[in-house]
ZAFI-120904 format. One record per residue: x, y, z of N, C-alpha, C in turn; residue in three letters. Coordinates in steps of 0.1 Angstrom, whole numbers, padded with zeros to 4 digits, always signed. Example, Ala and Ser with C-alpha at 12.3 -4.5 7.8 and 13.67 -1.06 7.14 Angstrom:
<pts>
+0132-0057+0078+0123-0045+0078+0132-0033+0078Ala/+0128-0022+0071+0137-0011+0071+0129+0000+0079Ser/
</pts>
This chain:
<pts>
+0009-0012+0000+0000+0000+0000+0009+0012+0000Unk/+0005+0026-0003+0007+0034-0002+0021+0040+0009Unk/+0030+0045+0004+0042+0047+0009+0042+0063+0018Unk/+0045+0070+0025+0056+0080+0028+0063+0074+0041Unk/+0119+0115+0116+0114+0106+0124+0110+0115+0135Unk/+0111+0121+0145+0111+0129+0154+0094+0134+0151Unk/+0089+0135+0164+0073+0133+0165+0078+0150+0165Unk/+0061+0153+0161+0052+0165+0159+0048+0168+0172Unk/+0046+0185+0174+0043+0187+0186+0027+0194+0183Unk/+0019+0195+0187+0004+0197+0187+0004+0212+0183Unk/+0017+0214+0180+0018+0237+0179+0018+0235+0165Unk/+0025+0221+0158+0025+0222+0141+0017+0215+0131Unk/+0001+0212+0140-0010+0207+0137-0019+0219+0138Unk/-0029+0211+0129-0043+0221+0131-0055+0209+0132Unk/-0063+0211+0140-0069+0202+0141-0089+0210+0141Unk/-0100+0206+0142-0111+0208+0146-0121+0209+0129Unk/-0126+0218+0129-0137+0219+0117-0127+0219+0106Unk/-0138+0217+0094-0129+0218+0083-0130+0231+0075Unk/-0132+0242+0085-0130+0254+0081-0119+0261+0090Unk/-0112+0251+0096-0099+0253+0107-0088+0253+0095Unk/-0089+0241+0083-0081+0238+0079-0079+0246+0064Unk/-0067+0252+0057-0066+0260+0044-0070+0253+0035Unk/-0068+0239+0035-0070+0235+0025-0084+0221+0028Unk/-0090+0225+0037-0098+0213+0034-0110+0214+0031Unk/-0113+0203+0027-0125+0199+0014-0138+0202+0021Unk/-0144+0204+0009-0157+0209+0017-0167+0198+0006Unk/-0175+0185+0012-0182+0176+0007-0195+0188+0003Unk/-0200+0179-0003-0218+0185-0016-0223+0179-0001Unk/-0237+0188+0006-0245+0180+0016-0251+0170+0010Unk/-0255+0155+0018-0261+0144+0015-0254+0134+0003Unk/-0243+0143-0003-0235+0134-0011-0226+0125-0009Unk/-0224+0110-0018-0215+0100-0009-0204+0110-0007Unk/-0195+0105+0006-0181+0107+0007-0172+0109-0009Unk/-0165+0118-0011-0157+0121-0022-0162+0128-0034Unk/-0176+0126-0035-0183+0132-0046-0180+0149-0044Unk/-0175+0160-0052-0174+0169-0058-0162+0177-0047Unk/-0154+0169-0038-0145+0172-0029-0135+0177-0035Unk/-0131+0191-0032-0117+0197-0043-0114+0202-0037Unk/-0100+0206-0036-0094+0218-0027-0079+0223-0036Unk/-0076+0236-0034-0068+0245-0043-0056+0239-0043Unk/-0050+0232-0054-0039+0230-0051-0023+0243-0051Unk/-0024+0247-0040-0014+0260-0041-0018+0273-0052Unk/-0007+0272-0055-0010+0282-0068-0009+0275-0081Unk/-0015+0269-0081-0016+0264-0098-0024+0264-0103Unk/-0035+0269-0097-0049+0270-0102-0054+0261-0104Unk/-0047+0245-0100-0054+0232-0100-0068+0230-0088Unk/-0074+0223-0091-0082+0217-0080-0083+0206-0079Unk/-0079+0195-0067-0074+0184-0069-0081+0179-0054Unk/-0083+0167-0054-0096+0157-0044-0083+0156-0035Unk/-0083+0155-0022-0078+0158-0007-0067+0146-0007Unk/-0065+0136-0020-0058+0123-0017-0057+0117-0030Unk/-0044+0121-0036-0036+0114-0050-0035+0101-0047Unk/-0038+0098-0059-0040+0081-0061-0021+0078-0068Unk/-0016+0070-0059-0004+0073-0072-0001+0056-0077Unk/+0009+0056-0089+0012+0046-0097+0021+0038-0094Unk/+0032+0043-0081+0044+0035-0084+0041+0020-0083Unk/+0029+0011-0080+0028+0000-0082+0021-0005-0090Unk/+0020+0000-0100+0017-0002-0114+0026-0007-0123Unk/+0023-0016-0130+0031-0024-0139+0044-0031-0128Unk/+0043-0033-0114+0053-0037-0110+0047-0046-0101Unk/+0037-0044-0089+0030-0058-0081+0012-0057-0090Unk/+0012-0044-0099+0000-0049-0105-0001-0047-0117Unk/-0012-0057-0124-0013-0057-0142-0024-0043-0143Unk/-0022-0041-0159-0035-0035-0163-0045-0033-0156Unk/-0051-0044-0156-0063-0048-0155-0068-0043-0138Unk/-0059-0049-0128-0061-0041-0115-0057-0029-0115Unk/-0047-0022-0120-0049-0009-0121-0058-0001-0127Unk/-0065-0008-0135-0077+0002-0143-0088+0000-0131Unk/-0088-0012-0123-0099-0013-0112-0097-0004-0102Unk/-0086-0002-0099-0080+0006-0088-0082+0021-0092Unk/-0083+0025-0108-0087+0035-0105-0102+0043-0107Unk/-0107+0030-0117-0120+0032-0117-0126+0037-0103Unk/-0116+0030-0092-0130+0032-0074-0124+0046-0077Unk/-0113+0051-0075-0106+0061-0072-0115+0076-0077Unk/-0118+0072-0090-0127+0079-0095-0140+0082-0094Unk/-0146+0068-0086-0158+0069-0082-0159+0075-0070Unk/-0151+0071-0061-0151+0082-0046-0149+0097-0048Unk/-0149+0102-0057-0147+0115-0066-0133+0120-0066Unk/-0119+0112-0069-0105+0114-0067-0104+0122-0086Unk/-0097+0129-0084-0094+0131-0096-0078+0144-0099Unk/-0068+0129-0092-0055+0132-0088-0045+0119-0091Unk/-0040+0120-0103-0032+0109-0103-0012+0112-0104Unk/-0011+0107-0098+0007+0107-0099+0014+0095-0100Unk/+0025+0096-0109+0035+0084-0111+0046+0092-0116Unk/+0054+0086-0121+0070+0088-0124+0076+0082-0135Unk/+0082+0089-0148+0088+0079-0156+0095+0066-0157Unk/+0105+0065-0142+0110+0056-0138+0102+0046-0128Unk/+0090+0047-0129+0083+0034-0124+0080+0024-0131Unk/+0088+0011-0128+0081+0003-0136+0087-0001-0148Unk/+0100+0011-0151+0104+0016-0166+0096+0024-0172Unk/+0083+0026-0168+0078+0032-0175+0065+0027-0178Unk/+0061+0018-0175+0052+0004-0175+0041+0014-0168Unk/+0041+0023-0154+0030+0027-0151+0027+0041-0156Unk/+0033+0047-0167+0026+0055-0173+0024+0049-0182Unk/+0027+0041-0189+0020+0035-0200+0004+0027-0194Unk/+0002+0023-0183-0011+0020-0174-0020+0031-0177Unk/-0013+0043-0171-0023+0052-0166-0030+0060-0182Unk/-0020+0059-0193-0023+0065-0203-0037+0058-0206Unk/-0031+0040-0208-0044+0034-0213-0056+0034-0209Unk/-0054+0040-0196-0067+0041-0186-0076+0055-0193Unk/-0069+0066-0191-0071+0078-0196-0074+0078-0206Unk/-0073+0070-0217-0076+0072-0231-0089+0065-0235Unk/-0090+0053-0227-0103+0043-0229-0112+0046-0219Unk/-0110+0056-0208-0122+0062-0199-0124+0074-0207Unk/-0116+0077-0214-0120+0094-0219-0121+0102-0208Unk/-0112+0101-0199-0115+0107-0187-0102+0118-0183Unk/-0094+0122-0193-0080+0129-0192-0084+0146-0190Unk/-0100+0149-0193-0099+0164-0191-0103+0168-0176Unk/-0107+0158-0169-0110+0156-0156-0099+0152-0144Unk/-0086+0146-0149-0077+0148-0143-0068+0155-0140Unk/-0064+0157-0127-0048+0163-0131-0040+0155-0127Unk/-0031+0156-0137-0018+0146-0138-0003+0145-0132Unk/-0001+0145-0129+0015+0150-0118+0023+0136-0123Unk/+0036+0140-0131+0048+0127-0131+0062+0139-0127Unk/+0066+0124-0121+0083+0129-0118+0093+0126-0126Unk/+0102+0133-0127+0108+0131-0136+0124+0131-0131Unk/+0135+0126-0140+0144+0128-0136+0157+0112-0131Unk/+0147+0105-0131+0150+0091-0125+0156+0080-0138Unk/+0146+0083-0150+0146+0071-0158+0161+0072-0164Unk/+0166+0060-0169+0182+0060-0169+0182+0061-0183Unk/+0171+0062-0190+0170+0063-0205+0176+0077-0206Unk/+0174+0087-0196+0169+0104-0200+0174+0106-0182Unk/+0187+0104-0179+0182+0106-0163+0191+0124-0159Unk/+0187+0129-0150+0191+0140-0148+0180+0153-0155Unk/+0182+0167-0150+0175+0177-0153+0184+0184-0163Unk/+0189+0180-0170+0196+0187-0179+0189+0193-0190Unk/+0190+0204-0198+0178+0207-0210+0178+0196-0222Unk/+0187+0187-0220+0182+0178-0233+0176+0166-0229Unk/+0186+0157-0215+0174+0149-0207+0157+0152-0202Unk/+0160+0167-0195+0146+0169-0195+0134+0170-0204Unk/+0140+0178-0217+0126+0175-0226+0124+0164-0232Unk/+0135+0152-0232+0135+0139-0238+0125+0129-0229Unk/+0130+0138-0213+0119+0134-0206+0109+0131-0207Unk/+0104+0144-0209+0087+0152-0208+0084+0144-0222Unk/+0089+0146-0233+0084+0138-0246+0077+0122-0245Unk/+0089+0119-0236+0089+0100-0236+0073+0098-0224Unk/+0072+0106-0215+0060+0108-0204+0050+0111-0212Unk/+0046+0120-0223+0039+0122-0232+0033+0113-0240Unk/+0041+0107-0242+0040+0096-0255+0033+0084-0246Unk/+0040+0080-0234+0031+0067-0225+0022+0068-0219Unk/+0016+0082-0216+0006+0084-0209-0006+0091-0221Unk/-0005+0090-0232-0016+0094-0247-0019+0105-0241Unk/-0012+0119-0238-0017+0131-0235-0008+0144-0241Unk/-0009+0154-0242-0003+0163-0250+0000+0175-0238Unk/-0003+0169-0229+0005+0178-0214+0001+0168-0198Unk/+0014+0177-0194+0013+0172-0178+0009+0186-0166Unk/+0001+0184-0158-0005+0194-0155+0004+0194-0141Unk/+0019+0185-0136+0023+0190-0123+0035+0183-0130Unk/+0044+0188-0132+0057+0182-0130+0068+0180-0125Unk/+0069+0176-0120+0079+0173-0103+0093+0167-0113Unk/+0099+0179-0103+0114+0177-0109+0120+0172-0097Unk/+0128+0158-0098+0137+0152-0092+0149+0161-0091Unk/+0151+0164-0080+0167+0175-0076+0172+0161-0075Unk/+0170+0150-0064+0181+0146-0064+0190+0134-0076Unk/+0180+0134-0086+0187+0129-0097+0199+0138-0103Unk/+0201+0150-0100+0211+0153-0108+0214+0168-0100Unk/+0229+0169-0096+0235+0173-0083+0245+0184-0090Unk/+0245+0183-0109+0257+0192-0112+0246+0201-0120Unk/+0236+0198-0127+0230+0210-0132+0226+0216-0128Unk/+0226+0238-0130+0219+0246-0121+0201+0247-0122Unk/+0201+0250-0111+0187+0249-0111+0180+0259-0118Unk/+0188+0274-0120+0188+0279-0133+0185+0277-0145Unk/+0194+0268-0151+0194+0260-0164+0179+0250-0164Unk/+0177+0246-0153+0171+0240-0156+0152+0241-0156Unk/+0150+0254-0144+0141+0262-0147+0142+0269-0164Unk/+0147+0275-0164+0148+0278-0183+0145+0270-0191Unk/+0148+0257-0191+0138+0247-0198+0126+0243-0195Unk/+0123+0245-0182+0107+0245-0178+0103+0254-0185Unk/+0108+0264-0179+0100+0278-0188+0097+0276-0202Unk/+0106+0272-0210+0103+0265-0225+0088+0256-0224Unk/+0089+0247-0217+0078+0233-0218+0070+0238-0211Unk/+0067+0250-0203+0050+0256-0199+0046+0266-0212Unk/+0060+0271-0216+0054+0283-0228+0047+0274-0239Unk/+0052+0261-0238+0047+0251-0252+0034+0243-0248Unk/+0033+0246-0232+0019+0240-0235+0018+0226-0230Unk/+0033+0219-0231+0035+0204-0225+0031+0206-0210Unk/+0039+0216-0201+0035+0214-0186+0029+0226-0184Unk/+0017+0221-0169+0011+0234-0166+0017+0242-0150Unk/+0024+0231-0145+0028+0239-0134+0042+0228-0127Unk/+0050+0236-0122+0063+0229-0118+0066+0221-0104Unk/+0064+0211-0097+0068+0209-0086+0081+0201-0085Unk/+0083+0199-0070+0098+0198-0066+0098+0187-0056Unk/+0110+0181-0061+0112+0169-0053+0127+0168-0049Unk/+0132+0164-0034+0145+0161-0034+0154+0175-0034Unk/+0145+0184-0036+0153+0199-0033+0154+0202-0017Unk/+0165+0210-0011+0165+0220-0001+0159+0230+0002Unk/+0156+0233+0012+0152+0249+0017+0156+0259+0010Unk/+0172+0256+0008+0182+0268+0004+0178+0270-0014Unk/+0176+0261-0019+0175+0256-0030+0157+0262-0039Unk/+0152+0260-0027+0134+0266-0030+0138+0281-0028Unk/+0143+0286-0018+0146+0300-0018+0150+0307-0032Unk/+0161+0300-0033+0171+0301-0048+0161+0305-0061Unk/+0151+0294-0059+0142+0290-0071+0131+0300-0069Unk/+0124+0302-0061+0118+0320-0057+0121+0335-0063Unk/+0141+0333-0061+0146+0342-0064+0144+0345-0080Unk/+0147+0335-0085+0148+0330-0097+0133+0330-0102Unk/+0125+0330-0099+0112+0333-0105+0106+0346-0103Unk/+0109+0358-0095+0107+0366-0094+0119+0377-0107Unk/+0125+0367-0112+0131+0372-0126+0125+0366-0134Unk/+0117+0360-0133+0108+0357-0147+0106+0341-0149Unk/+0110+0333-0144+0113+0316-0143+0100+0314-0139Unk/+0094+0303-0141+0086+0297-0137+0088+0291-0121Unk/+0077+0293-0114+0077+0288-0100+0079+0274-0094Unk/+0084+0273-0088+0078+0257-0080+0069+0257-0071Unk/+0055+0255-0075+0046+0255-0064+0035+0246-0056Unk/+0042+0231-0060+0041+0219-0056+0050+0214-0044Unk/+0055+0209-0037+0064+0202-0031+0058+0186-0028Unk/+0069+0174-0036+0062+0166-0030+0076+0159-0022Unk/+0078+0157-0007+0085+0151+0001+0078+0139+0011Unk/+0091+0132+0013+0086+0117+0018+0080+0121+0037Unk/+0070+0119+0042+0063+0126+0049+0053+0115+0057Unk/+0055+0111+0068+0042+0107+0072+0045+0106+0090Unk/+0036+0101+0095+0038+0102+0114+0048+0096+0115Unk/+0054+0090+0112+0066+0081+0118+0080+0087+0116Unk/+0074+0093+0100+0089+0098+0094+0089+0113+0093Unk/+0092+0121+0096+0089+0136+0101+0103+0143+0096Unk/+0115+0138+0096+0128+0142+0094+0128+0153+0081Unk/+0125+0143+0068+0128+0149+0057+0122+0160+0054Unk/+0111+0165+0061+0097+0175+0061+0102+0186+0073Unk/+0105+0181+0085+0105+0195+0096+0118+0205+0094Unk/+0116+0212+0100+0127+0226+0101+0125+0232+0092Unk/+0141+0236+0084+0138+0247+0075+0125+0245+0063Unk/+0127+0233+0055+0116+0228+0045+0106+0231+0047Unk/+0104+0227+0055+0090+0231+0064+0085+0248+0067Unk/+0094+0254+0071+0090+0270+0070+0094+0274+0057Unk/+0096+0270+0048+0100+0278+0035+0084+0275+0027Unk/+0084+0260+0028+0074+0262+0020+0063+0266+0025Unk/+0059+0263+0038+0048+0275+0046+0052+0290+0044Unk/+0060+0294+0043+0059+0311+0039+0059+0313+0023Unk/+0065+0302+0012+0060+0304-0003+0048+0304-0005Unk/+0038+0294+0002+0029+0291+0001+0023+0278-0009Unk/+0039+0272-0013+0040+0258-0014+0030+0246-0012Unk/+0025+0244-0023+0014+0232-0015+0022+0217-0015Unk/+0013+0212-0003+0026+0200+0001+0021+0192-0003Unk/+0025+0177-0014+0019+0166-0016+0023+0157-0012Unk/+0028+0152+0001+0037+0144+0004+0036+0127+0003Unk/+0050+0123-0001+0048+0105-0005+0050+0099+0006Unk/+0049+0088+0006+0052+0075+0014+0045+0079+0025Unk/+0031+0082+0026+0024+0088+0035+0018+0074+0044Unk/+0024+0059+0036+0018+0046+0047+0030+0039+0055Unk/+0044+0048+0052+0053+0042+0052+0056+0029+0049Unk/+0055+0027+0034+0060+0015+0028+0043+0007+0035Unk/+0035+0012+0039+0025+0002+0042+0021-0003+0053Unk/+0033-0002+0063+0035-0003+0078+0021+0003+0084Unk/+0018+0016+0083+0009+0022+0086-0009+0022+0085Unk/-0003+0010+0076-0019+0002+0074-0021-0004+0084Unk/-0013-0010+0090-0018-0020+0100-0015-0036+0094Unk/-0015-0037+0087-0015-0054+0082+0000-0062+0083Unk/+0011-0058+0085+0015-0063+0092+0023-0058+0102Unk/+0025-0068+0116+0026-0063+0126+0038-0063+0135Unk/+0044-0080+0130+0055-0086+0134+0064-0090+0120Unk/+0078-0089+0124+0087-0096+0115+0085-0110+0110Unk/+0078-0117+0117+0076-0131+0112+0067-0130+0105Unk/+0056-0123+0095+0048-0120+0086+0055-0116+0075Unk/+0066-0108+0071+0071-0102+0063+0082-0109+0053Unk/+0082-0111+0044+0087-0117+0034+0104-0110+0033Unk/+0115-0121+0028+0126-0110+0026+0127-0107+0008Unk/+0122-0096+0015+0125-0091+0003+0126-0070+0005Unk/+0129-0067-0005+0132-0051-0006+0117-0044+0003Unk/+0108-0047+0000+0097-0046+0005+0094-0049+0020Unk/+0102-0060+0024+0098-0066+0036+0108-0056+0041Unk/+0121-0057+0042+0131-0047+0046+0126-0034+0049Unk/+0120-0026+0043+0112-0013+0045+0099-0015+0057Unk/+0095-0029+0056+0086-0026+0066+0089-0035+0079Unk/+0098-0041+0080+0106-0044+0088+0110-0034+0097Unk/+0119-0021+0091+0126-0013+0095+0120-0002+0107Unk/+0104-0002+0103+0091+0004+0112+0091-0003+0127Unk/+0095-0016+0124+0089-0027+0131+0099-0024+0150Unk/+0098-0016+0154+0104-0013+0169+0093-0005+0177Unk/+0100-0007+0190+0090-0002+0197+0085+0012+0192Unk/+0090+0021+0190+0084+0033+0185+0065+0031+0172Unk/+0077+0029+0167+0061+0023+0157+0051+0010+0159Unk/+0057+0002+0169+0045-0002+0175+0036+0009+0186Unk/+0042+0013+0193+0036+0021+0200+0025+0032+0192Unk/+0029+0038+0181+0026+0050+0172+0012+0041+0163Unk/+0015+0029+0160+0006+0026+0155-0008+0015+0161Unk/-0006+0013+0174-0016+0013+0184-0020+0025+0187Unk/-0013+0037+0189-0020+0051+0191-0034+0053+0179Unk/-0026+0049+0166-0037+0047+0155-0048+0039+0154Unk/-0046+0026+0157-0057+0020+0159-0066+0025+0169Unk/-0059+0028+0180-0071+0032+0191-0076+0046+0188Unk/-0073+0053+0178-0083+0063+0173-0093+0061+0164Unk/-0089+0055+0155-0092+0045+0143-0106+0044+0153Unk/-0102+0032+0159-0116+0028+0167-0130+0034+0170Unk/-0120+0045+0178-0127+0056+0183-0138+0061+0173Unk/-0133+0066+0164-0137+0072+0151-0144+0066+0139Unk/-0141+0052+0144-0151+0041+0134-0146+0041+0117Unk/-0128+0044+0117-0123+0044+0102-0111+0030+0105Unk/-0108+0032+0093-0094+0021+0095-0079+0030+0099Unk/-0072+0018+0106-0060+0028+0108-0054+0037+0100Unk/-0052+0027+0086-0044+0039+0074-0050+0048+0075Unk/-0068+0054+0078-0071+0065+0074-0065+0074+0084Unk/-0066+0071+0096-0057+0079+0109-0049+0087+0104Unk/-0042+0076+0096-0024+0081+0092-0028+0089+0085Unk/-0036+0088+0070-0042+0101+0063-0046+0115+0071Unk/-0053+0110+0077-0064+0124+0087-0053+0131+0094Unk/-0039+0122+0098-0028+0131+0108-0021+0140+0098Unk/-0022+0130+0082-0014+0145+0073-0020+0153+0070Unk/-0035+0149+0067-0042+0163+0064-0043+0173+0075Unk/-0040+0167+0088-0043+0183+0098-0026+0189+0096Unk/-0015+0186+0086-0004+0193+0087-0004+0204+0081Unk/+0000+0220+0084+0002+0228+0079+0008+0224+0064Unk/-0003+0235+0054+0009+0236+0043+0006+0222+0031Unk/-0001+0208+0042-0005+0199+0031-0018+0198+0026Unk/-0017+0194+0015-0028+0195+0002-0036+0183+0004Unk/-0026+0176-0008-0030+0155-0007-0019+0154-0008Unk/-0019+0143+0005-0009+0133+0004-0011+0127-0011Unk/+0003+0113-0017+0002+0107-0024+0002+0097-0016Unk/-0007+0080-0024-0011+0071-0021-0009+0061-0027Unk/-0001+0054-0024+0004+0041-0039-0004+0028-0035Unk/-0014+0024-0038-0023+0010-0031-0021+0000-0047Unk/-0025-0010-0040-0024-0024-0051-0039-0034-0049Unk/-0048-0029-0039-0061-0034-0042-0072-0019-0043Unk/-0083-0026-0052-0096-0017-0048-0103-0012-0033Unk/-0100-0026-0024-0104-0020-0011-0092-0010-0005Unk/-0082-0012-0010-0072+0004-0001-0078+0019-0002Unk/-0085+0014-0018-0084+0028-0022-0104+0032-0011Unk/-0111+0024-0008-0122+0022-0002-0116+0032+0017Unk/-0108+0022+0021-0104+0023+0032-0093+0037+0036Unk/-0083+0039+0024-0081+0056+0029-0086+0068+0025Unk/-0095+0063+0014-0107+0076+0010-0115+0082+0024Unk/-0117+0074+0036-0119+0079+0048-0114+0085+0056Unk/-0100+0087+0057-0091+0097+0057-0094+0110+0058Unk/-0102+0111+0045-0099+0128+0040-0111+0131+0047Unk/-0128+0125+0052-0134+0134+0059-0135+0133+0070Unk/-0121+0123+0076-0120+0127+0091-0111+0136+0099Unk/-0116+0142+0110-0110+0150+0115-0105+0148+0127Unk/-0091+0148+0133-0087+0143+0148-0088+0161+0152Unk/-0091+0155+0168-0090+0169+0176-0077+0169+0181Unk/-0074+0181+0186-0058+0186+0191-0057+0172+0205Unk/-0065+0169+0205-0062+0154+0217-0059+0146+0210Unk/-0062+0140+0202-0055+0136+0189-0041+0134+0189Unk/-0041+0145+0179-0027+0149+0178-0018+0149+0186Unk/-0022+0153+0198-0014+0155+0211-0006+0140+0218Unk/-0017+0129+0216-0017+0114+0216-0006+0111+0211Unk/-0007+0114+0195-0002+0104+0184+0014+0114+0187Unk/+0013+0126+0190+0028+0134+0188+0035+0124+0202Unk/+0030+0123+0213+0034+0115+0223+0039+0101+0222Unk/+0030+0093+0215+0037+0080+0211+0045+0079+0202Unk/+0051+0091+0191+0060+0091+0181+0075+0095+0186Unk/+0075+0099+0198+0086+0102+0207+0095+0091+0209Unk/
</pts>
């Protein structure tokens, strides 16, 4: 399931109505859960459902066939937020999501977010990798733009981010991308990129970082106040950590060796047991499943939009769609920041 240390203190939550929160969703009265649920993604003039469905297990633990089911619910709970990456899969899940998009006729209803930067065909932000990029993403996903494009910083460590905003600037003036986000960048680095768009560059006004209750590192401090004062909308990944945060498994003796098991292994100490009993017994309380906890804790974070969500059955996508219209109170938070200590 869906992927994103040092606990949160109840000062860098928001918790109560969902008019407490900047970004949250305001449901149609009497309408199922999810139906017509949108909220601003930053400044991009997107509007995107409280919880991105993403790809990276696409063409790799699943075929076609379940991914078209997986996103059929997605769409039916009223999601209409997809993300993946050139380098998923090889490429296998944008070629998924294209075929989805093309045989639902459903691509003017989406917005689309890939990353780029990773695939070893085209890897790096350089101006001739990157538009070879954006081209090859084009071509497997049957669309004639990407409406978020998340640029991998840490694929490529020698080109300026200068140079490489200037080629963005090219592929929004052409129409390929509608808005720029950022992955793997620094504080110092988003500043930089501000500076630089206040000379005429295109913005970055996405952030997606690896983010969830357990894992807090890559997100707090400066990252964290930059893009709260840009006004940065945050889409953060690995928001189940590797899946751990579902609840399904609990002990080491469940877990397979493999790359997968190792990630959720890694959760497996007292800390995250403890963190994720805190969850169940809210869960409970609240009458949702744990994963949606873990959801509900990122949506009360300043600054986040939709998490992203990587699932491999239809019921995941059932079980964290509950997430987005629940709300923990600052007792809550207060709980969960205490057991993450």
């Amino acid at each position: 399931m869906g992927s994103l240390d040092v606990g949160t203190s109840p000062t860098q939550t928001r918790a109560g109505s969902a008019h407490d929160h900047p970004s949250a969703p305001i449901p149609v009265q009497g309408a199922p859960l999810g139906t017509a649920v949108r909220v601003p993604l930053g400044e991009t003039g997107l509007q995107v459902f409280p919880l991105i469905l993403g790809g990276a297990e696409f063409g790799w633990h699943v075929d076609m066939t379940a991914a078209h089911g997986i996103l059929d619910a997605y769409r039916a709970c009223g999601g209409n937020a997809v993300h993946t990456s050139d380098a998923y899969a090889a490429g296998r899940s944008e070629h998924i999501i294209g075929q989805w998009l093309r045989g639902r006729g459903v691509r003017d209803e989406i917005v689309l977010g890939v990353r780029v930067g990773t695939n070893p065909d085209h890897s790096g932000l350089s101006s001739v990798n990157l538009i070879r990029a954006v081209e090859s993403s084009l071509t497997r996903l049957q669309t004639d733009r990407i409406d978020v494009l998340y640029l991998d910083a840490a694929s490529d460590r020698t080109t300026r981010l200068e140079d490489t905003l200037a080629t963005a600037e090219w592929l929004v003036e052409a129409g390929k991308v509608r808005a720029l986000g950022s992955f793997g960048h620094s504080a110092a680095q988003l500043v930089e990129a501000r500076i630089l768009a206040s000379a005429g560059y295109p913005r970055l006004t996405v952030l997606d970082v690896p983010f969830n209750v357990l894992r807090q590192a890559d997100y707090d401090g400066d990252l964290r106040l930059v893009a709260g004062a840009q006004g940065i909308a945050v889409t953060p990944s690995q928001a189940l950590e590797h899946g751990y945060l579902a609840g399904a498994f609990r002990d080491r003796s469940g877990v397979a060796d493999s790359v997968r098991g190792g990630q959720l292994a890694a959760a497996m100490n007292r800390r995250g047991t403890r963190t994720l009993r805190t969850l169940d017994r809210i869960g409970t309380e609240l009458s949702i499943p744990t994963s949606a906890v873990a959801i509900a804790w990122l949506r009360a974070q300043r600054a986040v939009v939709a998490p992203i969500v990587n699932v491999y059955a239809v019921r995941h996508v059932d079980e964290l769609v509950q997430g987005v219209g629940a709300r923990l109170s600052r007792a809550h938070l207060a709980e969960i920041a205490r057991a993450t200590q």
